[in-house]
BALOBA-1460 file (C-alpha; in Angstrom, 3 decimals):
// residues 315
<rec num="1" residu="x" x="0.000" y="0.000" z="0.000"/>
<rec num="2" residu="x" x="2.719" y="2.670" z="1.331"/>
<rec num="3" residu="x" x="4.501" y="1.567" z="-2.117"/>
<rec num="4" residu="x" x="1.110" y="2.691" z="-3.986"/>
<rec num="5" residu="x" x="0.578" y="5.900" z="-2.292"/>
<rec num="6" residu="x" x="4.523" y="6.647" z="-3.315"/>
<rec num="7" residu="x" x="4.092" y="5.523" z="-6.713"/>
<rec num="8" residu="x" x="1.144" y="7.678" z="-6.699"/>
<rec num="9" residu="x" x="2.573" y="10.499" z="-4.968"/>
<rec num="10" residu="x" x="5.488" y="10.697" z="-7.662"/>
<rec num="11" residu="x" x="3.078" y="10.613" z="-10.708"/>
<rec num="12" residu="x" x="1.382" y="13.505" z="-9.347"/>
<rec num="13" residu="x" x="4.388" y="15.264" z="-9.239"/>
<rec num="14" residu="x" x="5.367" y="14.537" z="-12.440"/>
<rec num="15" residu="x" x="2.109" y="15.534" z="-13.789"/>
<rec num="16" residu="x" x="2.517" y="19.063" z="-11.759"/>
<rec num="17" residu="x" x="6.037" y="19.705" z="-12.848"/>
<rec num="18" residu="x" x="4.907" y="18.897" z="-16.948"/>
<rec num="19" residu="x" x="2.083" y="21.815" z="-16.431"/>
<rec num="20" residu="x" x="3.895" y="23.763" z="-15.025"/>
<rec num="21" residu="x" x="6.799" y="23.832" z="-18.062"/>
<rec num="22" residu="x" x="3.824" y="23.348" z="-20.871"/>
<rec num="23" residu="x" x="1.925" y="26.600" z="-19.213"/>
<rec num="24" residu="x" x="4.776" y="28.592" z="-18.069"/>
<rec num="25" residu="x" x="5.320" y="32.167" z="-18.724"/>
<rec num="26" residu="x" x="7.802" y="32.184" z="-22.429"/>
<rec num="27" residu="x" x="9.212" y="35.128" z="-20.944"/>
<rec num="28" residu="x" x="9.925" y="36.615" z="-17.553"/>
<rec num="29" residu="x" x="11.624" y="39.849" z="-16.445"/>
<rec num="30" residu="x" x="13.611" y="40.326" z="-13.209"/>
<rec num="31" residu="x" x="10.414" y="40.407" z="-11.325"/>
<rec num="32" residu="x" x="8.806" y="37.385" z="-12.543"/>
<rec num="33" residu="x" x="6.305" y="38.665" z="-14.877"/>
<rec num="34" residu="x" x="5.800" y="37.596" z="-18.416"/>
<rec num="35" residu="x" x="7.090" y="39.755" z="-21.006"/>
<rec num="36" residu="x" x="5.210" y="39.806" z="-24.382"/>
<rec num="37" residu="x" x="8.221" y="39.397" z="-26.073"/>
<rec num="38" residu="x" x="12.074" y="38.129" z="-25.070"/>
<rec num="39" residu="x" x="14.533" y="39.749" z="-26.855"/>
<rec num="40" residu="x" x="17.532" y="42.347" z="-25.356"/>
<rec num="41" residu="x" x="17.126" y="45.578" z="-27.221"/>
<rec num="42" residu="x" x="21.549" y="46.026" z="-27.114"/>
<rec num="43" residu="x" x="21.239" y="42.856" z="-29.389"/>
<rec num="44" residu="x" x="18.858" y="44.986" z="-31.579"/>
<rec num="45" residu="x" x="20.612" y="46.419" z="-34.911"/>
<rec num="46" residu="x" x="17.483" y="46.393" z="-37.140"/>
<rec num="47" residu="x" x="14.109" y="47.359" z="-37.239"/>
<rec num="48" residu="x" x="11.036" y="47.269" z="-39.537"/>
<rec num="49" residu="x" x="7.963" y="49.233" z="-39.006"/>
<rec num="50" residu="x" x="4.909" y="48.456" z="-41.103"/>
<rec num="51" residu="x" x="1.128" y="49.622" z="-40.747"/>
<rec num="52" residu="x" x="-2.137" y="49.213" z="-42.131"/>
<rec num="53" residu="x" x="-1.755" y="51.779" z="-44.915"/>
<rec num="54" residu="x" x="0.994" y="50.164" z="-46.481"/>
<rec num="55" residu="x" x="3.524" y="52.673" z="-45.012"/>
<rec num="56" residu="x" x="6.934" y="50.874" z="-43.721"/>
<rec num="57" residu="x" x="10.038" y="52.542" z="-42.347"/>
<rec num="58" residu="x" x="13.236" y="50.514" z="-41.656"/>
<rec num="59" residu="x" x="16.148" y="51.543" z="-39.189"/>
<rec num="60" residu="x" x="19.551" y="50.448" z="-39.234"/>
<rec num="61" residu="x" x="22.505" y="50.459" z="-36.278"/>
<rec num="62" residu="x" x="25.575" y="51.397" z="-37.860"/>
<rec num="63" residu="x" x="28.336" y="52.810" z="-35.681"/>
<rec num="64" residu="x" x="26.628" y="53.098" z="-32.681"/>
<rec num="65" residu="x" x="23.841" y="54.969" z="-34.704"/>
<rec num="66" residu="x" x="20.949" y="54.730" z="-36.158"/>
<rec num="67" residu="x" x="20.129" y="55.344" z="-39.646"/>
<rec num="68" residu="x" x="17.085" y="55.118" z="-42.439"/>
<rec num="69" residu="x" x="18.623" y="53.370" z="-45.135"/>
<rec num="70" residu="x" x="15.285" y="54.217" z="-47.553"/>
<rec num="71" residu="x" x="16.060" y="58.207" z="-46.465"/>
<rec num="72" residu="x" x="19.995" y="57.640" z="-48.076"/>
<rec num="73" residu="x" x="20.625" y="56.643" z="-44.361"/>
<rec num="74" residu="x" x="19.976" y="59.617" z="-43.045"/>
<rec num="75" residu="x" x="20.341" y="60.208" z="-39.002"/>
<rec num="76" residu="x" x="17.072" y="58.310" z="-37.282"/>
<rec num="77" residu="x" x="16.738" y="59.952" z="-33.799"/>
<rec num="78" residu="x" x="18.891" y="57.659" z="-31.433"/>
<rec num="79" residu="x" x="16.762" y="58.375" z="-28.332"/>
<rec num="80" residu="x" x="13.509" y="57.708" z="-29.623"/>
<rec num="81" residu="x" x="14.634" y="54.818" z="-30.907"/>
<rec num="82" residu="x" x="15.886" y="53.949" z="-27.683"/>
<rec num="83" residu="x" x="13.118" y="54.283" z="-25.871"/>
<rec num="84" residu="x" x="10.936" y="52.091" z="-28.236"/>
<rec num="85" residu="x" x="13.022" y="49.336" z="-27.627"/>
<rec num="86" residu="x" x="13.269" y="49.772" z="-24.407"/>
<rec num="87" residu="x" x="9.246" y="49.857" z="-24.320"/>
<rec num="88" residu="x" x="8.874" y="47.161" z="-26.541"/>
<rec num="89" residu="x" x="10.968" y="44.240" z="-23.996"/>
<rec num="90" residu="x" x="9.215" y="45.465" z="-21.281"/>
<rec num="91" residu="x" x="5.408" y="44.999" z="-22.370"/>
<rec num="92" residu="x" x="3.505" y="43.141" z="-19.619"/>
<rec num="93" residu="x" x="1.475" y="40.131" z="-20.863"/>
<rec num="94" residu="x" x="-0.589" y="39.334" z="-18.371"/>
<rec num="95" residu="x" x="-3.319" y="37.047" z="-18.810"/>
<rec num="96" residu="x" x="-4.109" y="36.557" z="-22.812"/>
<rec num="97" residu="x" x="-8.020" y="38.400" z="-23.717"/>
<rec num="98" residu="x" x="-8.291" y="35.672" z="-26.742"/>
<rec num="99" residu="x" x="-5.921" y="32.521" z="-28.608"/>
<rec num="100" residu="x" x="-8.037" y="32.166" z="-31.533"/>
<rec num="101" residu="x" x="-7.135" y="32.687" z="-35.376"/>
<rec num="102" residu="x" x="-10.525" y="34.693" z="-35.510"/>
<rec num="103" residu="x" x="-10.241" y="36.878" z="-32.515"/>
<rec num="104" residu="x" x="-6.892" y="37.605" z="-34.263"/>
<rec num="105" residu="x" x="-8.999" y="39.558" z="-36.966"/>
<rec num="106" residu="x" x="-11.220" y="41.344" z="-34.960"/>
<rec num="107" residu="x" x="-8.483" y="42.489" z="-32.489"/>
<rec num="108" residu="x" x="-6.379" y="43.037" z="-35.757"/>
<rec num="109" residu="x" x="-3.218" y="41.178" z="-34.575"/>
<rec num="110" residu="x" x="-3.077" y="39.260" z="-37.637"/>
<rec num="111" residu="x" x="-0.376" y="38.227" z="-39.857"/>
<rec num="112" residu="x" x="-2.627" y="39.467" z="-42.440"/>
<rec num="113" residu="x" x="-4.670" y="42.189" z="-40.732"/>
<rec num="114" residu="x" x="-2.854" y="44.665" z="-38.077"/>
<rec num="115" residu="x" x="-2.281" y="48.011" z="-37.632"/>
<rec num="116" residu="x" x="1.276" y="47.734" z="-36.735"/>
<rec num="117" residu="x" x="3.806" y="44.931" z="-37.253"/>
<rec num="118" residu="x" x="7.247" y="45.226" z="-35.728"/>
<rec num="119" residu="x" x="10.215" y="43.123" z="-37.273"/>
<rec num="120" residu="x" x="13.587" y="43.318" z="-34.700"/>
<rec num="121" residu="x" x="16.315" y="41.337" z="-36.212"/>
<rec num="122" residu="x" x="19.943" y="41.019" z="-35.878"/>
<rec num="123" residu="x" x="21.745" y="40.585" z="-38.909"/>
<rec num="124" residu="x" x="19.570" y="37.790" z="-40.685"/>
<rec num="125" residu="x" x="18.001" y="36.482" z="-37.390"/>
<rec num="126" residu="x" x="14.534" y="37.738" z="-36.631"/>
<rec num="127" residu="x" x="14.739" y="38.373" z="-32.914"/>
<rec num="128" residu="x" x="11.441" y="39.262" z="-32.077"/>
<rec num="129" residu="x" x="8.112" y="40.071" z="-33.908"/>
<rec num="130" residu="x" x="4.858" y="41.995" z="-32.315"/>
<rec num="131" residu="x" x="1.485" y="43.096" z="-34.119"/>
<rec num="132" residu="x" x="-0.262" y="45.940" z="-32.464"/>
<rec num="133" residu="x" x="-4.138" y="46.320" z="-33.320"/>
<rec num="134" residu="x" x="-7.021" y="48.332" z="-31.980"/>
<rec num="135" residu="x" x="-7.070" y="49.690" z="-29.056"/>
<rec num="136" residu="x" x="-9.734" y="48.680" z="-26.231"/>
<rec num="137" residu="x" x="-8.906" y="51.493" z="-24.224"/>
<rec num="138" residu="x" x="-7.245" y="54.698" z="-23.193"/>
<rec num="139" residu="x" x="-3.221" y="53.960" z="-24.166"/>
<rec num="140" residu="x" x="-3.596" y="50.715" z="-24.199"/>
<rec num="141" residu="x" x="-3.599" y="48.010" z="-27.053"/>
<rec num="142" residu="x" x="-3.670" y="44.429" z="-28.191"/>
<rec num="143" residu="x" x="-0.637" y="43.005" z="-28.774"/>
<rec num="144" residu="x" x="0.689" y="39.639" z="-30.030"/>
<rec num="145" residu="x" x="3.578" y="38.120" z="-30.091"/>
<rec num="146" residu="x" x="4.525" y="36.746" z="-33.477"/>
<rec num="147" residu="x" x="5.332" y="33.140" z="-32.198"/>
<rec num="148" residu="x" x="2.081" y="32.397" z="-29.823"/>
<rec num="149" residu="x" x="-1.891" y="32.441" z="-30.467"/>
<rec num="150" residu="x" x="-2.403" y="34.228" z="-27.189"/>
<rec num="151" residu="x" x="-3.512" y="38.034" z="-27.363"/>
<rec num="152" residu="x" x="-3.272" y="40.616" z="-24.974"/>
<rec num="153" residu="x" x="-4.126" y="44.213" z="-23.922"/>
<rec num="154" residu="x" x="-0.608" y="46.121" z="-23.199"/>
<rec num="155" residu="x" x="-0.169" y="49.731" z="-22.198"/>
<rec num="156" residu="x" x="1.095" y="51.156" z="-25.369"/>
<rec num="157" residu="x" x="0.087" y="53.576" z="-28.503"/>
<rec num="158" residu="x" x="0.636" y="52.756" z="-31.826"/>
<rec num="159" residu="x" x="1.861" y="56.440" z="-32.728"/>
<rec num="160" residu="x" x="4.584" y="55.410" z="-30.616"/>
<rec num="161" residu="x" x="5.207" y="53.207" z="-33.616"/>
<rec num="162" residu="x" x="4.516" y="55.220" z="-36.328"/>
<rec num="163" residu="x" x="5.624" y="53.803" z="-40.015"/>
<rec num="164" residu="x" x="6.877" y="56.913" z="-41.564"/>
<rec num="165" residu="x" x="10.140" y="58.120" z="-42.121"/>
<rec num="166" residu="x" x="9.422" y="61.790" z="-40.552"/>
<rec num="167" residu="x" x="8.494" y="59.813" z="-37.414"/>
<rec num="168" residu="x" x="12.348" y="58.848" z="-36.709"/>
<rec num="169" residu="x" x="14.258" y="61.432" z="-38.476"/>
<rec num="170" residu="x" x="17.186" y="63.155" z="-36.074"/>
<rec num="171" residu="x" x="15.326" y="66.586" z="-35.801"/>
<rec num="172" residu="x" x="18.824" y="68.517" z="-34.990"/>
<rec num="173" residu="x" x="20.745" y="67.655" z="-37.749"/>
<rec num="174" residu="x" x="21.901" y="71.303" z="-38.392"/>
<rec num="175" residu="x" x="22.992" y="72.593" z="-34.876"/>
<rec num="176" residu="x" x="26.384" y="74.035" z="-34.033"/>
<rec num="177" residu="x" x="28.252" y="75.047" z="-31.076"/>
<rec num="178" residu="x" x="26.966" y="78.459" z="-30.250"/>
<rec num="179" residu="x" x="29.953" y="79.534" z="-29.266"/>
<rec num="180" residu="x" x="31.587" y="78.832" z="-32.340"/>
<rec num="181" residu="x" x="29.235" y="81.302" z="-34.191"/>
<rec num="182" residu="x" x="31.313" y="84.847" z="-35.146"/>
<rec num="183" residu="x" x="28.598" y="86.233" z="-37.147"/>
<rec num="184" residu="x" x="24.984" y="86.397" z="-37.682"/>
<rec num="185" residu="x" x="23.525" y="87.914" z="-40.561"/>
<rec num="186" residu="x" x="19.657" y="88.855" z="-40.356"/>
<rec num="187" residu="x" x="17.918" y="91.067" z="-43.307"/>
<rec num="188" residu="x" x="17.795" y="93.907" z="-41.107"/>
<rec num="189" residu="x" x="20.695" y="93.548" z="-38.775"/>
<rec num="190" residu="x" x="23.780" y="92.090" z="-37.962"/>
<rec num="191" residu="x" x="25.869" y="90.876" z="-35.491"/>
<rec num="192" residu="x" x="29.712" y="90.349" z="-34.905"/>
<rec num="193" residu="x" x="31.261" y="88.272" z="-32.189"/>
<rec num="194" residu="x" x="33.712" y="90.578" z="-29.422"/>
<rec num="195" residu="x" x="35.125" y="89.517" z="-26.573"/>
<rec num="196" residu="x" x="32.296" y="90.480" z="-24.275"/>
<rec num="197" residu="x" x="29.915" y="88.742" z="-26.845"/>
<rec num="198" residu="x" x="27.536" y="89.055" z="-30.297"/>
<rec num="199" residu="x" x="27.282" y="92.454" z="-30.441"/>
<rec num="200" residu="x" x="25.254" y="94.868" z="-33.229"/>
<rec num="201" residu="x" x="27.601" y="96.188" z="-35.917"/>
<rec num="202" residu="x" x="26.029" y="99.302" z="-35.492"/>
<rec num="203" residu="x" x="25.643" y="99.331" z="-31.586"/>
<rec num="204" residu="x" x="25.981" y="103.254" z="-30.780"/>
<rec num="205" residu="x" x="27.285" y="104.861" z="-27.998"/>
<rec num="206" residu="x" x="24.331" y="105.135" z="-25.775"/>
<rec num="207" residu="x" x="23.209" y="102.053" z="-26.748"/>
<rec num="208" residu="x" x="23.397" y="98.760" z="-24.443"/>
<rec num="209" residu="x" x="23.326" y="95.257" z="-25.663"/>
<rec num="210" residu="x" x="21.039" y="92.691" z="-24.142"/>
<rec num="211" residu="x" x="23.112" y="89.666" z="-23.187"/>
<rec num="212" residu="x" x="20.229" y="87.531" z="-22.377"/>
<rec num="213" residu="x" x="18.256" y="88.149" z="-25.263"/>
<rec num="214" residu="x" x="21.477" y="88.055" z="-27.422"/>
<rec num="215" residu="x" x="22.432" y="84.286" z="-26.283"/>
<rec num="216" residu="x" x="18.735" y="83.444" z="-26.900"/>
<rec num="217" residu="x" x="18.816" y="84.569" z="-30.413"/>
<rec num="218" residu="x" x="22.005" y="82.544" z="-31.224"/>
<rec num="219" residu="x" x="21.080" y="79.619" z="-29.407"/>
<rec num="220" residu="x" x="17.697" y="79.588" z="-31.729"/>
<rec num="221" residu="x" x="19.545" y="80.219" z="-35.049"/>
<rec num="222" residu="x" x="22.394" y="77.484" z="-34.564"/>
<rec num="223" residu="x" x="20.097" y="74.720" z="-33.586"/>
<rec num="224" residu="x" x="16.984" y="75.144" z="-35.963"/>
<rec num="225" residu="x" x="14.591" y="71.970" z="-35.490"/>
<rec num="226" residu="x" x="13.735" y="70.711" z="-39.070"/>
<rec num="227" residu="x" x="9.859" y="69.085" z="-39.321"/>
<rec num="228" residu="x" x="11.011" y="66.564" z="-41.800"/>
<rec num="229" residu="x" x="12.468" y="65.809" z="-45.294"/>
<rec num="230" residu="x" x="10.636" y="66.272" z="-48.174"/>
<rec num="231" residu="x" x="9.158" y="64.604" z="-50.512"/>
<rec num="232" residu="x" x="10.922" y="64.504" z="-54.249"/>
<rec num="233" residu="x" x="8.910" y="67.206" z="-56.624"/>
<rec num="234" residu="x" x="7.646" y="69.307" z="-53.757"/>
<rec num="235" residu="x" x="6.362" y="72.749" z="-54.788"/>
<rec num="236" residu="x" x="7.166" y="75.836" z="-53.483"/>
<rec num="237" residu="x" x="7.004" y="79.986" z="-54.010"/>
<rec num="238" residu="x" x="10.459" y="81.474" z="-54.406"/>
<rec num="239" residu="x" x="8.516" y="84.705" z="-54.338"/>
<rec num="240" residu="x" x="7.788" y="83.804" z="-50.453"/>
<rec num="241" residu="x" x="11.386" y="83.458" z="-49.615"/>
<rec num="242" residu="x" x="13.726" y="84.185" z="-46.152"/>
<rec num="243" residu="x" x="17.529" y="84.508" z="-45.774"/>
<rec num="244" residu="x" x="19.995" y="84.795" z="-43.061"/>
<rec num="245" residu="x" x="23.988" y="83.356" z="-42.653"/>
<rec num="246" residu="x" x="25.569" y="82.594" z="-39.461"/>
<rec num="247" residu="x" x="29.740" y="82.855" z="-39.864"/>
<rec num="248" residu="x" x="30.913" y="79.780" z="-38.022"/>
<rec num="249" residu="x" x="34.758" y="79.547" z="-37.146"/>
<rec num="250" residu="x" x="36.497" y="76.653" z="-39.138"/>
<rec num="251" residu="x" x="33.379" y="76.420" z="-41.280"/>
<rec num="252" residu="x" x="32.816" y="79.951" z="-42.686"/>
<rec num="253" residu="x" x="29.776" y="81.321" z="-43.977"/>
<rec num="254" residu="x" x="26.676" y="79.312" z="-43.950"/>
<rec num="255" residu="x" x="23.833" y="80.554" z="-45.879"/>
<rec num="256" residu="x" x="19.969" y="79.611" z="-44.871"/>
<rec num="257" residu="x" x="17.300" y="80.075" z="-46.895"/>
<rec num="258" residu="x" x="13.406" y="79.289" z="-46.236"/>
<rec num="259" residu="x" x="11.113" y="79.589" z="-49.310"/>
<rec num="260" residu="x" x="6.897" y="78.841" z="-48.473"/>
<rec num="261" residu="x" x="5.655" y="75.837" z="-49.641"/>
<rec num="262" residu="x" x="3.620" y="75.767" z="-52.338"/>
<rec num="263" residu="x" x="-0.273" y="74.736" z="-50.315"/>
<rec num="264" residu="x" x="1.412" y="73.711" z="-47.228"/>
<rec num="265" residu="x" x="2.007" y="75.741" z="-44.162"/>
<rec num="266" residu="x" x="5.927" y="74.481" z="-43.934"/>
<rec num="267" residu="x" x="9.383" y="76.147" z="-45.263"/>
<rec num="268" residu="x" x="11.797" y="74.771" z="-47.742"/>
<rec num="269" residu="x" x="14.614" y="74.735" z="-46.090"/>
<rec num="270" residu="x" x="18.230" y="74.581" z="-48.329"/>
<rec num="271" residu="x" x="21.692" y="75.229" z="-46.208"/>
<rec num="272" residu="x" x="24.766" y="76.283" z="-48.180"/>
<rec num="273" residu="x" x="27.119" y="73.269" z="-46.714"/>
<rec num="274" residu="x" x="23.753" y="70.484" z="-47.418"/>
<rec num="275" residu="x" x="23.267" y="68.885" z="-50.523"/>
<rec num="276" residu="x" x="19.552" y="67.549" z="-49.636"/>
<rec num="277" residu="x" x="16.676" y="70.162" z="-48.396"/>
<rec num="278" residu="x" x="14.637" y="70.110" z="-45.247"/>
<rec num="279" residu="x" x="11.427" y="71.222" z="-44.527"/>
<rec num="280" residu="x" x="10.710" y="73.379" z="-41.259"/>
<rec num="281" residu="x" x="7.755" y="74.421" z="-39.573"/>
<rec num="282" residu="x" x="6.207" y="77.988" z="-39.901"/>
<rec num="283" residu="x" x="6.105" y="78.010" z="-36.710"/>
<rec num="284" residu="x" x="9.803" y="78.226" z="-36.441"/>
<rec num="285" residu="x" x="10.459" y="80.553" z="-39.328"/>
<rec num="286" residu="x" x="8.098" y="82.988" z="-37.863"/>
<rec num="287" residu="x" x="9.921" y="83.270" z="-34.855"/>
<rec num="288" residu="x" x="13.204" y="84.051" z="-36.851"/>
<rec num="289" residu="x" x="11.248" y="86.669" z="-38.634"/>
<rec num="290" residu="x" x="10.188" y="88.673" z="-35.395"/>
<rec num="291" residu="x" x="13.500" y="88.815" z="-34.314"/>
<rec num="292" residu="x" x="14.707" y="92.804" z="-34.287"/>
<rec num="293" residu="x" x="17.277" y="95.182" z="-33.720"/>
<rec num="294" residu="x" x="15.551" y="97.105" z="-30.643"/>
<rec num="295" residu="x" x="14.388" y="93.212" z="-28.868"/>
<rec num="296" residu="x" x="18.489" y="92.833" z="-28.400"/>
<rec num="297" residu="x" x="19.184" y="96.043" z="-26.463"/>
<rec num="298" residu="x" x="19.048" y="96.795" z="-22.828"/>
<rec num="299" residu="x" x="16.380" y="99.137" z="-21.592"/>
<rec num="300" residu="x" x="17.562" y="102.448" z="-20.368"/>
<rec num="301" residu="x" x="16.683" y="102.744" z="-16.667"/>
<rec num="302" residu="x" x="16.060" y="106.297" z="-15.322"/>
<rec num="303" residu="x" x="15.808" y="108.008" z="-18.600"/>
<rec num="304" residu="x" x="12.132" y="109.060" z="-17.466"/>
<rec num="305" residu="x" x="13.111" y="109.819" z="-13.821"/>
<rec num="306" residu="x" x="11.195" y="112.454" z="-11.537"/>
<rec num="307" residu="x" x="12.869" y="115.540" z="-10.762"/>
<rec num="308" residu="x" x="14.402" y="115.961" z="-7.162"/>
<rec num="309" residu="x" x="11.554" y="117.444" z="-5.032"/>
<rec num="310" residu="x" x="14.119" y="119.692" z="-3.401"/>
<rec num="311" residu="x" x="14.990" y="121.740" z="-7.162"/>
<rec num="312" residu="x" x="13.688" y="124.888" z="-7.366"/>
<rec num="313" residu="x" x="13.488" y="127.017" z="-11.037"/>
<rec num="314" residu="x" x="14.355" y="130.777" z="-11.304"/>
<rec num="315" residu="x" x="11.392" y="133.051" z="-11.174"/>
């Protein structure tokens, strides 16, 4: 009997131990919750990017950097990429909202049918693959894993995901070193670097300069955010057009000019040192435009002061 209940006893445990490896978590983090997908994002070096429209943007690791080969490997935005990554190995599964081919569709987490479908490789190996589909609720989404049935609802946005090139672009591909800037050239002023600073070419002698408002100018001209790269055959109105240079030591003169684009609320955007063009918001140009002459001097304090109660005037 006692040889039974052993027997028995050992069976059982058997049976326990092959559950719990059939329905254990695929992937755990350092915490003991399932990822949605196992893969280290260091190990990372490409990524594909595909949506429901047909849109698809790839990004490539090269030299510690990422690039879009389709852009003629232009700078992607190494943070952002980053931070996908880092979001992407450290989605929760939790317990799956549907398994089935069909609830697939509906939840559109398809092979066939999604609104997002992320390819990380290394080299030739696939490392991981995720579709995102609608979302059930505020910031969140469902999410499969490209190698298991089960679906789940994950706290994630698919614009965090977008498939466009515009979406990853480095945004600050023109900036320089303020300090390295000697001149600034603006249609309707000018500034020259002195020891004390930029300073107007034609600063006059009761005239002040505005050191604040002086380093905020330059730090605005030498790193101007671009919107995005445009698209081949763009139109735009040379009529509508902007200029200013910035005199950079080592470099020399740089030459920036902004021409409207043709139905579109952006600037072309063509530097003298960049073979490709950019396009820039409105926004941005506008604020170059405001700048003036008088917005970069100190006010005069005490040029409207009261006269000494104790003076008296000849009768």
């Amino acid at each position: 009997m006692k040889k039974a209940i052993v027997l028995l006893s050992i069976l059982l445990l058997g049976q326990i131990v092959l559950s719990l490896y059939i329905y254990r978590p695929h992937h755990l983090d350092s915490t003991g919750v399932e990822n949605l997908v196992a893969f280290a994002p260091n190990q990372v070096d490409q990524i594909l990017i595909e949506d429901d429209q047909q849109h698809k943007v790839a990004l490539r690791l090269r030299d510690g950097h990422w690039q879009i080969p389709e852009a003629d490997s232009f700078s992607a935005d190494d943070a952002a990429v980053g931070t996908l990554l880092s979001r992407l190995s450290t989605l929760q599964a939790g317990w799956p909202v549907a398994t089935t081919a069909d609830a697939a569709s509906h939840f559109k987490v398809a092979d066939d049918a999604f609104v997002r479908r992320l390819t990380l490789s290394r080299g030739d190996q696939t490392l991981a693959r995720l579709y995102l589909g609608s979302a059930p609720g505020f910031r969140k989404i469902y999410a499969r894993a490209g190698d298991r049935a089960d679906i789940h609802s994950v706290r994630f946005n698919a614009f965090d995901a977008n498939a466009q090139i515009n979406d990853w672009i480095d945004k600050h591909p023109l900036k320089v070193a303020e300090p390295s800037i000697s001149g600034i050239t603006l249609p309707t002023f000018s500034l020259v670097r002195q020891a004390k600073g930029l300073v107007l070419n034609d600063l006059q002698a009761n005239e002040e300069m505005d050191g604040d408002a002086t380093a905020a100018l330059a730090e605005s001209l030498a790193d101007i955010p671009i919107a995005g790269l445009p698209e081949q055959g763009i139109a735009a109105q040379p009529d509508d057009a902007f200029e200013f240079s910035l005199t950079i030591q080592g470099k020399g003169k740089l030459d920036y000019r902004f021409i409207k684009v043709t139905n579109g609320v952006d600037y072309l955007l063509s530097v003298s040192d960049q073979k490709r063009r950019f396009l820039v918001s409105a926004t941005t140009v506008d604020h170059i435009k405001s700048l003036t002459r008088d917005k970069l001097l100190a006010s005069k304090e005490g040029a409207h002061a009261e006269m000494p109660t104790n003076m008296t005037t000849e009768p």
